[in-house]
N, C-alpha and C positions, 0 to 999 in steps of 0.2 A: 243448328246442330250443337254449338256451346251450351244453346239451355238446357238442349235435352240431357247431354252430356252431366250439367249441373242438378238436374231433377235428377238425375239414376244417384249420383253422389250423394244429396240430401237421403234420399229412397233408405240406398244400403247405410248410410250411418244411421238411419231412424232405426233400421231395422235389428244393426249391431248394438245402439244405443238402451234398444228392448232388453235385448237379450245379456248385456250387465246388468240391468236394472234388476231380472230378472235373477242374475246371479248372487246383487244382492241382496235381494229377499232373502234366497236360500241362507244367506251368512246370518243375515237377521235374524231366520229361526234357529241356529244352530245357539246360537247369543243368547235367545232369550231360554233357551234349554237348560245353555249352562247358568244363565243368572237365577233363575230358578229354582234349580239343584242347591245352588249357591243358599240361595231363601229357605231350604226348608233342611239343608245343614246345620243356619243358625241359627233355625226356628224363627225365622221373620216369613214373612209370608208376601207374595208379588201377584197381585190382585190383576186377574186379567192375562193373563202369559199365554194360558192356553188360547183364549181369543186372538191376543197379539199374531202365534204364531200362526193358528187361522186363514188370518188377513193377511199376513207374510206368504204363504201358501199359495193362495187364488192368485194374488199378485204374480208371483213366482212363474206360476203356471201360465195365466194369461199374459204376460209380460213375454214368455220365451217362444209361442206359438210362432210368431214370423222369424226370427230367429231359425227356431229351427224346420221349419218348412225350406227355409233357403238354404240351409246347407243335410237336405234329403233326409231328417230325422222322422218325418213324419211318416206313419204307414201308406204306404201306394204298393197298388197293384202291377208292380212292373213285370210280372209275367206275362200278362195279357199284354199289356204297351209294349212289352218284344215281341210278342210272337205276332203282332199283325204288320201288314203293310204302313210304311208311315203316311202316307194319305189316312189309310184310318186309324193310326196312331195321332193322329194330329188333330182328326175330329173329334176322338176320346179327349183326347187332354184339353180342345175347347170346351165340351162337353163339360168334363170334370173341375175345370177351372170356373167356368159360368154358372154350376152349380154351387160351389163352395163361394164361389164370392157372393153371390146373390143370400143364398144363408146368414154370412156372413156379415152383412148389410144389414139382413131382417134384425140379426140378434143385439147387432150397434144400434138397431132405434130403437128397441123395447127395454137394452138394456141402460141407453142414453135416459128413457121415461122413467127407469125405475130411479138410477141416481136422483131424476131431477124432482119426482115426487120423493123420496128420503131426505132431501136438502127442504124439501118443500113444508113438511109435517114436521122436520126437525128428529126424525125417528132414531134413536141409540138403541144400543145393542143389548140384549138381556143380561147378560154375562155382568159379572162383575165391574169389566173396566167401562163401561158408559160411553161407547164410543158411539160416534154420531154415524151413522152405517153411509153417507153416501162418502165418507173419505176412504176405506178400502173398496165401496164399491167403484169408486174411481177409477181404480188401478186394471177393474176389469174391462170397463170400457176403455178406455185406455189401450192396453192390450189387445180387446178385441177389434177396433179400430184400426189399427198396426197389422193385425192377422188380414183384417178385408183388403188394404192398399194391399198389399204382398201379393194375396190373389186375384184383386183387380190387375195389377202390376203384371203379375205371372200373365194373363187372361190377354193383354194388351198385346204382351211381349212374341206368343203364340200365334197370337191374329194377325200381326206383321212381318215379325222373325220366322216361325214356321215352329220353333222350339221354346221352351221355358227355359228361366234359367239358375233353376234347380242345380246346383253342385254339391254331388254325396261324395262324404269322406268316407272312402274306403278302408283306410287305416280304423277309424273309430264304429266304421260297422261289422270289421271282424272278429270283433269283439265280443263272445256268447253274454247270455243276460243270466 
């Protein structure tokens, strides 16, 4: 029971660790917005920004996915998962867990080949800045990686627990968009 115990601990700080990372990308592009700004007030010019923030972006994006899957950000149908019995509340949410992680899997190998042919060719980016594309493609396997454990995770948790362990903030979801 200690390892398991130590596995969940590794698990949710991987998962927290995402979701900074993720936060800061977002500072990243806020940064290279203003240095930017900065560049074409003093009539200098910052070759690549727009790409920079880009890759800042995707990063961002795929970086926060388990993140926030774990604490209920992501779109689910929980009107349906209320309204049935939990017997087949429970078979939905294998269901819906064995699908997403199985995708999720699919998109870690094709996206794993794509980095490793971009390392492979040496392939840069067209844009200005000449970046070598499998270092932000990185961040998205990376990320997407992160997303499959989470739903493998979830998928396991369900098949022996009976529940996932999905925690929505309810303070940060009554919040209109």
């Amino acid at each position: 029971m200690a390892a398991l115990r130590g596995l969940r601990s590794v698990l949710d700080f991987i998962y927290q660790a995402a979701g900074v990372l993720a936060a800061l990308s977002l500072i990243a592009i806020l940064l290279l917005i203003v240095v930017q700004m900065l560049a074409r007030w003093t009539g200098e010019v910052f070759p690549g920004a727009p790409d920079y923030a880009g890759y800042a972006m995707a990063a961002a994006s795929f970086l926060a996915f388990a993140n926030a899957l774990n604490r209920g950000s992501h779109i689910r149908v929980s009107i349906l998962l209320n309204a049935v019995p939990d017997r087949v509340r429970r078979i939905l949410e294998i269901w819906c867990f064995s699908v997403g992680a199985a995708v999720m899997w699919y998109f870690c190998w094709y996206a794993y080949r794509f980095v490793y042919w971009s390392w492979k060719f040496n392939d840069i980016s067209q844009g200005q800045d000449k970046t070598a594309l499998w270092i932000p493609q990185s961040a998205m396997l990376i990320g997407g990686v992160i997303l499959a454990i989470a739903l493998t995770d979830h998928l396991v948790h369900v098949l022996f627990r009976g529940n996932h362990r999905i925690v929505r903030d309810l303070a940060d979801q009554s919040h209109g968009e």
